[in-house]
C-alpha positions in Angstrom: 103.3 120.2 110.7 104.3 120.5 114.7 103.4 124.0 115.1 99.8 124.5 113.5 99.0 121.0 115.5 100.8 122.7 118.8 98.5 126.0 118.1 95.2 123.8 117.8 95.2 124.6 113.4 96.2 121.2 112.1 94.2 119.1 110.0 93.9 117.2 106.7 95.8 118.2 103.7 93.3 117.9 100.7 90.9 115.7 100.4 93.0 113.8 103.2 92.7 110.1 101.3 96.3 110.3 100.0 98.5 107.3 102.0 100.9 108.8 104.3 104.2 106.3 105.2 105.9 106.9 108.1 108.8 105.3 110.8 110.3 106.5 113.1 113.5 107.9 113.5 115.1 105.4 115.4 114.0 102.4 113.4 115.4 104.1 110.5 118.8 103.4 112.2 118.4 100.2 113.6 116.7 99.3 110.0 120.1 100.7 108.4 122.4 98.9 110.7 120.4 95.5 110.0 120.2 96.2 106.2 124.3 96.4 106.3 124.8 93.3 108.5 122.0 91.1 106.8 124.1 90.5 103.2 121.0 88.3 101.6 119.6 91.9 101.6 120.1 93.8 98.1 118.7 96.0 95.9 116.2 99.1 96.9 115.1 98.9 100.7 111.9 100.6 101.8 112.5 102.6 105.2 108.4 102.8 106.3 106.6 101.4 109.3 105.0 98.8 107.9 101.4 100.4 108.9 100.3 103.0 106.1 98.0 105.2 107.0 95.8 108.0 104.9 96.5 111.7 105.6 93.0 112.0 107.6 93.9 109.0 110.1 97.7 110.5 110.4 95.8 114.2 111.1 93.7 112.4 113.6 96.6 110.5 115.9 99.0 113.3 115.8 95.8 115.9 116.9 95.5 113.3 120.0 99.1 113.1 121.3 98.7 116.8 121.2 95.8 116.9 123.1 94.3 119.2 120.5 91.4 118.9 117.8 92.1 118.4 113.8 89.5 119.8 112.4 90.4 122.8 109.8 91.5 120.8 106.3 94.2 122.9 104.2 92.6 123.2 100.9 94.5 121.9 97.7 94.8 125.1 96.4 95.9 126.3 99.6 98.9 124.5 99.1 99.9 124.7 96.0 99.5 128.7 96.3 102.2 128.0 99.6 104.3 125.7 98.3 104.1 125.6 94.5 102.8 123.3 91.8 104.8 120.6 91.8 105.8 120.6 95.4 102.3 120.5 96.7 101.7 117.6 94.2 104.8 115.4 94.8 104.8 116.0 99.0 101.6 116.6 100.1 98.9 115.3 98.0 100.7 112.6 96.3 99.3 108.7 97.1 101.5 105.7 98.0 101.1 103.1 99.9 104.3 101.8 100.2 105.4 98.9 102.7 109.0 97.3 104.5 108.0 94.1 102.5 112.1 93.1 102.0 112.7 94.7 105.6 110.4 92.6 107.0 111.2 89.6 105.2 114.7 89.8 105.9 114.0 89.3 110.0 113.9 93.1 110.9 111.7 94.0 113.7 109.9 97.4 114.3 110.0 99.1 118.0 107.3 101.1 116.5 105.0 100.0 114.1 102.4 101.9 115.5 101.8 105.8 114.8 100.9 106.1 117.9 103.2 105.2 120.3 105.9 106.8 117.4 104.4 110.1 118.4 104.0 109.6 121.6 107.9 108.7 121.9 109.0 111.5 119.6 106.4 114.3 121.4 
């Protein structure tokens, strides 16, 4: 997604209302170091920032830490001409909203649980 952002051609993916989760890279580590030491943590573990946020809003932040405007949209068909069928449906345009509910309940803290300053530390 970098490059067409970098070149000023980012934007929404579809309709842009799908929920985008997201973390950042170094609180996946500190998130899997914490879910190792913390033994009254079991089963499935979800690795997100604990702020969703839909494809259009995620378009929008990353377009500002670039500087640069988001304001082509890629097309459904678009993308499932690029990428194929099922690809385009289960990466891109799929919907979840899925949040750290046991991460967060188990004590774990987030450097970044904004998308914002993520990007910002990443770009």
């Amino acid at each position: 997604m970098l490059t067409p952002f970098k070149l000023g051609l980012g934007g929404r993916m579809g309709s842009g209302q799908q929920w985008w989760s997201w973390i950042h890279v170094d609180d996946v580590v500190r998130g899997i170091h914490h879910a190792i030491r913390t033994h009254s943590l079991s089963g499935p573990v979800n690795f997100v920032a604990p702020a969703p946020l839909r494809n259009v809003e995620f378009t929008k932040v990353l377009a500002s830490v670039l500087g640069r405007s988001a304001f082509f949209a890629v097309p459904e068909f678009a993308l499932r001409l690029a990428f194929g069928e099922m690809a385009a449906a289960e990466l891109l345009l799929a919907s979840q909203r899925v949040e750290p509910g046991k991460l967060t309940a188990s004590g774990f803290t987030f450097r970044f649980r904004e998308l914002r300053a993520a990007l910002e530390n990443l770009i």
